[in-house]
C-alpha positions in Angstrom: -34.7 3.2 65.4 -37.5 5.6 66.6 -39.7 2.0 66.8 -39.9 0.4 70.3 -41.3 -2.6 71.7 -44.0 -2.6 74.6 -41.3 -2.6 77.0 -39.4 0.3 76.3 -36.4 -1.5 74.3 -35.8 0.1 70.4 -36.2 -2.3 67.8 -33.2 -3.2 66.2 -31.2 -2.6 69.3 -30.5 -4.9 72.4 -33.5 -6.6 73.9 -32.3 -9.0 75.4 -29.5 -10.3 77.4 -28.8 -13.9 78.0 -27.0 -16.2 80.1 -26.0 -20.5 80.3 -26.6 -21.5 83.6 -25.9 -25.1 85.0 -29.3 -25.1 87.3 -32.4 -22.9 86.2 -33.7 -22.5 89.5 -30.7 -22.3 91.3 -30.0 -19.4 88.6 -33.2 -17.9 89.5 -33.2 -17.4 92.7 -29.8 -15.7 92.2 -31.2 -13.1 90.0 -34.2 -12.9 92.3 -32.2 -12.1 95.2 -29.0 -11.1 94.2 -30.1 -8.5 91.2 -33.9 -8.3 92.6 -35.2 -9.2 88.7 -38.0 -11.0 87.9 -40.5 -12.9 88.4 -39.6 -15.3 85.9 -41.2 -17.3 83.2 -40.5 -20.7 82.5 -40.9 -22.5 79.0 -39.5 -26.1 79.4 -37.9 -28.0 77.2 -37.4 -25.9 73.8 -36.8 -28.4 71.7 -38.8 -27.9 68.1 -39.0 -29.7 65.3 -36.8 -27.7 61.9 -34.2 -26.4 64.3 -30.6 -26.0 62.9 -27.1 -26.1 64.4 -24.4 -25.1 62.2 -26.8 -26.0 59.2 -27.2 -29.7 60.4 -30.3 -30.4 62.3 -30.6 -30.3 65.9 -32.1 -32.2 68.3 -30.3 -30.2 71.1 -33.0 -29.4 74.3 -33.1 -26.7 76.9 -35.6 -25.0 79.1 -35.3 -21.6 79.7 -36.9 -18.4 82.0 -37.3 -14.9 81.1 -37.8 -12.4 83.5 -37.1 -8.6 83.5 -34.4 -6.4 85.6 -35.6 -2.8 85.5 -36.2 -2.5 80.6 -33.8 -5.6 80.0 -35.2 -8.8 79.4 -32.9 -11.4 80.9 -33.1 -14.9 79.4 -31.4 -18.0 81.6 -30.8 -20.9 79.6 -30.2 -24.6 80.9 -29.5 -27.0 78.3 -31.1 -30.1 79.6 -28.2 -32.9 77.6 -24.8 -32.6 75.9 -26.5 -32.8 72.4 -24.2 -30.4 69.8 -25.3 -26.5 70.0 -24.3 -23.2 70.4 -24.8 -23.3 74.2 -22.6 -26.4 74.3 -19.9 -24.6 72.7 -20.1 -21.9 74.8 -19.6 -24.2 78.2 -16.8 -26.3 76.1 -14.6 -23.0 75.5 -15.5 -20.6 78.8 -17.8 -22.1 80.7 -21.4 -20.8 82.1 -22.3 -17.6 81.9 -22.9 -15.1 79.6 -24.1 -16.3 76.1 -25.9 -13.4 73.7 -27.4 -10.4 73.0 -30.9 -10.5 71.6 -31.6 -8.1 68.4 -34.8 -6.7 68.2 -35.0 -7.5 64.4 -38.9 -6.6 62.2 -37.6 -8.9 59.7 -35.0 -11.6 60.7 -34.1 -12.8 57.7 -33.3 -9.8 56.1 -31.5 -8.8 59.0 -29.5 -12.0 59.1 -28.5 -11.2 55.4 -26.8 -8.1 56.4 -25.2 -9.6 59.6 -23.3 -12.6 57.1 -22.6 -9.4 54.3 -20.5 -8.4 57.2 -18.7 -11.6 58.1 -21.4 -13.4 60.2 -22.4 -16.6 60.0 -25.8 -18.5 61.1 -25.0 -20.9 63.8 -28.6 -21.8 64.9 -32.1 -21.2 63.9 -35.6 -22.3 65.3 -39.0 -21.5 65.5 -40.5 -19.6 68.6 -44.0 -20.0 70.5 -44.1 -16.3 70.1 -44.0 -16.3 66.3 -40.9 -16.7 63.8 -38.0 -17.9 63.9 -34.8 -16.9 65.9 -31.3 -17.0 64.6 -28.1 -16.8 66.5 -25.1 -15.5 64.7 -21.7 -15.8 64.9 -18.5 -13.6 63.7 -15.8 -16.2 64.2 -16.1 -15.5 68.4 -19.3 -16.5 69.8 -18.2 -19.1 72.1 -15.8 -16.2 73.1 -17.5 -13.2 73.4 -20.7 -14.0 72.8 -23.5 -14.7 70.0 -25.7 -12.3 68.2 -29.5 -13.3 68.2 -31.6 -12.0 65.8 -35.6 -11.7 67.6 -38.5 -11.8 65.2 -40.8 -9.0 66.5 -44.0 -10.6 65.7 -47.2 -9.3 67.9 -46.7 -12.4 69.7 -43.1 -11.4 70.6 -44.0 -7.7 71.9 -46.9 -9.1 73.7 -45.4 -11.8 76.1 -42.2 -9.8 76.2 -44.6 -7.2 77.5 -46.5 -9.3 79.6 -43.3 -10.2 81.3 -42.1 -6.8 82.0 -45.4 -5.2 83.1 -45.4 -8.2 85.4 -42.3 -7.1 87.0 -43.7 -3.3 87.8 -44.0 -3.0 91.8 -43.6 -7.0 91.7 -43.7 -8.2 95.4 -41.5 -11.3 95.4 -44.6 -13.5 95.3 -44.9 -16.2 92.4 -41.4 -15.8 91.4 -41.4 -18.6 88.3 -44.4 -18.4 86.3 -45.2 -20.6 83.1 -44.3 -18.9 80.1 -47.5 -19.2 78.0 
């Protein structure tokens, strides 16, 4: 794990953090003020075509922001109806909040493989603007403690992951929520 990504974080280790949040911008301007990340990028409604919950398609939609706090990429997530998905299970057993680590992974697939050799399962898979496909993964206690998702680090990845955190170097508050692309 000597590999890392543009922004500092080691492939194959956490990337990424993520959260559920009931109101995106609300959520926002918490981590804005409250934890001085950001700014924030904003892809609205994810919602591609091939995506699978629990290995039945989904049709599941949510918007979500990335923005940086110091090397960790923090990912807010606002599912946008009541559809069946991971984030939905999450709300349904704890409530908002945090959701998943993201896995820096050069090959997802493979990596998935290993993660069900040890008693994982894929709960969701989709494809990404950035290139790939992610998968979340779950022991048997997602909706408890959290999912596992495996990032494809594709050039794409690394460069608007990049993007985001070089954006947040000496970042002075203005244009907090940006467009993700």
């Amino acid at each position: 794990m000597t590999e890392t990504l543009g922004y500092g974080q080691p492939m194959g280790g956490v990337a990424q953090t993520a959260f559920v949040v009931p109101d995106l911008q609300e959520a926002i301007q918490r981590w804005i003020v409250d934890m001085r990340a950001g700014p924030f990028f904003v892809l609205d409604h994810f919602l591609v075509e091939g995506q699978t919950y629990r290995g039945q398609e989904s049709t599941a939609d949510i918007t979500i922001a990335m923005g940086f706090a110091g090397h960790m990429l923090i990912e807010l997530i606002q599912p946008l109806d009541a559809n069946p998905s991971v984030y939905q299970e999450t709300i349904g057993k704890r409530g908002y909040g945090f959701h998943h680590f993201g896995i820096a992974c050069a090959d997802v697939d493979a990596a998935s493989r290993d993660y069900q050799a040890r008693g994982y399962e894929e709960a969701f898979r989709a494809a990404v603007p950035t290139g790939g496909e992610v998968v979340y993964l779950d022991n048997g206690t997602g909706a408890d403690w959290g999912f596992l998702e495996l990032l494809p680090v594709t050039p794409g990845m690394d460069q608007a992951f990049t993007r985001f955190w070089q954006a947040s170097r000496d970042w002075d508050g203005s244009d907090p929520v940006r467009p993700f692309l």
